[in-house]
C-alpha positions in Angstrom: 21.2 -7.2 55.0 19.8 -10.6 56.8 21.0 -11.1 60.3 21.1 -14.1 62.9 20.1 -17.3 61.4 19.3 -16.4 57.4 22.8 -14.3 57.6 24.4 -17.6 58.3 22.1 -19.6 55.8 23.5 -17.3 53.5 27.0 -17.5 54.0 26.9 -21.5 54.4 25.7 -20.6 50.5 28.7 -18.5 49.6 31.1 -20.8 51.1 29.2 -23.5 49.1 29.9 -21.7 45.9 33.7 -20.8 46.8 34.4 -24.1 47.5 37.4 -25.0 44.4 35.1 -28.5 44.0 32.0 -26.4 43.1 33.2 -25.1 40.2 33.7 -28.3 38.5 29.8 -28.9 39.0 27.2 -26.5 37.9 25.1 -26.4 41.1 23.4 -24.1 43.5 22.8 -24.6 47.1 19.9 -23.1 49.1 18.9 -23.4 53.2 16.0 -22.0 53.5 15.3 -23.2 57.2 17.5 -24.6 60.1 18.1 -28.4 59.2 17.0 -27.7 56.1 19.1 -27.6 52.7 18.5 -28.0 49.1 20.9 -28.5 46.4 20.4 -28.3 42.6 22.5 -29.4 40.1 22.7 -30.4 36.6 23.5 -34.0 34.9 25.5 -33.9 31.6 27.9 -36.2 29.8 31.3 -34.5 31.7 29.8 -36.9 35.2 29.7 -40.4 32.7 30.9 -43.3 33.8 31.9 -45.9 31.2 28.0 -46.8 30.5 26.7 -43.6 29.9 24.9 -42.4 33.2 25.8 -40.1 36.0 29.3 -41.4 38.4 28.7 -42.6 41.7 30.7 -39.9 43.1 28.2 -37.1 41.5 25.4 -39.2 44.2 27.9 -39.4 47.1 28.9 -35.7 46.7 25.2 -34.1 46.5 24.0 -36.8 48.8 27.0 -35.5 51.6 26.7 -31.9 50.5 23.2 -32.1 51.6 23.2 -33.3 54.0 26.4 -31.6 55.9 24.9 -28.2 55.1 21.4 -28.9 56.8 23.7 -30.3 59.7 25.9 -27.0 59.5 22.7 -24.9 59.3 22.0 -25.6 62.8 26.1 -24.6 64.0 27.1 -21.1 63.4 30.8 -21.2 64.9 32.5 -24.2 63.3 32.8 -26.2 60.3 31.3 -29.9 60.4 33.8 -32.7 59.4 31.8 -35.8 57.6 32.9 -38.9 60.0 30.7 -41.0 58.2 28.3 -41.3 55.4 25.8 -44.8 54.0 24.5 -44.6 50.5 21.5 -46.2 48.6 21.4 -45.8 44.6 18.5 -46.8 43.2 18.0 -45.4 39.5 20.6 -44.4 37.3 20.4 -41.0 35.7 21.4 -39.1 32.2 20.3 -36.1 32.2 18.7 -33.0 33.0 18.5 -30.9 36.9 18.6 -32.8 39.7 17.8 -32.7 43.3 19.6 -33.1 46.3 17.5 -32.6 49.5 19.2 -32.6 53.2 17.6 -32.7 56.4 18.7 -32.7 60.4 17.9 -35.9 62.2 19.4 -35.6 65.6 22.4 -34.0 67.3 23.1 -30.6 68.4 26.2 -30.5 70.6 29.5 -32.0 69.2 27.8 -35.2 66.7 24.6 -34.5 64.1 23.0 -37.2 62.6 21.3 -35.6 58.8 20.1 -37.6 55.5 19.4 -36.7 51.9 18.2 -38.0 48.9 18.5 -37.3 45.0 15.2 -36.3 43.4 15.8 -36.2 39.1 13.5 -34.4 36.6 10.9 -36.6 36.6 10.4 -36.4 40.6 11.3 -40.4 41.1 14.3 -40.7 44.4 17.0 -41.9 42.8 19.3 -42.3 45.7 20.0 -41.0 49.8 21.8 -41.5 52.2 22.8 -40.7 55.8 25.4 -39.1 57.3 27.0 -38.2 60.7 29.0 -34.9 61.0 31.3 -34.1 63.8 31.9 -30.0 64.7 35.4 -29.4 64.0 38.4 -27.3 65.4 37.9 -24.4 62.3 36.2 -21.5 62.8 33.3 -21.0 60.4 34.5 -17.1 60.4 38.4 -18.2 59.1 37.1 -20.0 55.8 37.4 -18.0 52.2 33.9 -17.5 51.1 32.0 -17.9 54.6 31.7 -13.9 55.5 32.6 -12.7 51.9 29.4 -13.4 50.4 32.2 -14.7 47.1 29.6 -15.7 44.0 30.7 -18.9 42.5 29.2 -20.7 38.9 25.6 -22.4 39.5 22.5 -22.6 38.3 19.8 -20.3 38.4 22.8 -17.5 39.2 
């Protein structure tokens, strides 16, 4: 069983995957390192906008997922609230896996400062952003999923 920092990194996962909103998208988180968080998910026709290409909500929800868990990796009591979050899209995408990268910037007592970016099949960035996460009142310890280790749907399950 991991303890200390990669038992958190691995509950930050579970509550990831128990999250109702994650099982509408077939995706898998990983933190591998404090400030560090990686998010793989797929692109198919159910994310299309009226043009055929992946929502803009699909970028703003990787891009902030990202980047709230690599803030969150770094907090083990208390859930991170977004307060605020800038996008960039830059490429359209169809199909196929794509990557959502999220790293720590700045911030360790009360505000953290983290970005991301969207990485498709073909390694080309087609998006980030940057967000600013505040800790919250909940207790990281009170959320379904955070100490369960609960599986959810993903990829690479």
């Amino acid at each position: 069983m991991p303890s200390g920092a990669e038992a958190h990194y691995r509950a930050l996962e579970s509550l990831y995957a128990a999250a109702p909103i994650n099982h509408a998208f077939a995706s898998r988180l990983e933190i591998m390192s404090a400030g560090f968080a990686r998010i793989r998910f797929l692109i198919d026709p159910t994310v299309y906008h009226a043009a055929g290409a992946a929502h803009g909500t699909v970028y703003f929800k990787m891009l902030d997922d990202a980047a709230f868990y690599a803030a969150n990796s770094l907090v083990s009591d208390r859930f991170l609230l977004t307060t605020q979050f800038n996008l960039l899209l830059t490429r359209p995408v169809k199909a196929g896996e794509v990557v959502a990268e999220g790293r720590w910037i700045s911030g360790r007592r009360r505000v953290f400062v983290a970005d991301a970016r969207l990485i498709d099949a073909e390694g080309e960035e087609i998006a980030r952003g940057t967000g600013t996460f505040m800790k919250s009142r909940i207790p990281l310890a009170t959320l379904p999923g955070y100490a369960t280790g609960a599986a959810g749907p993903g990829i690479g399950a």
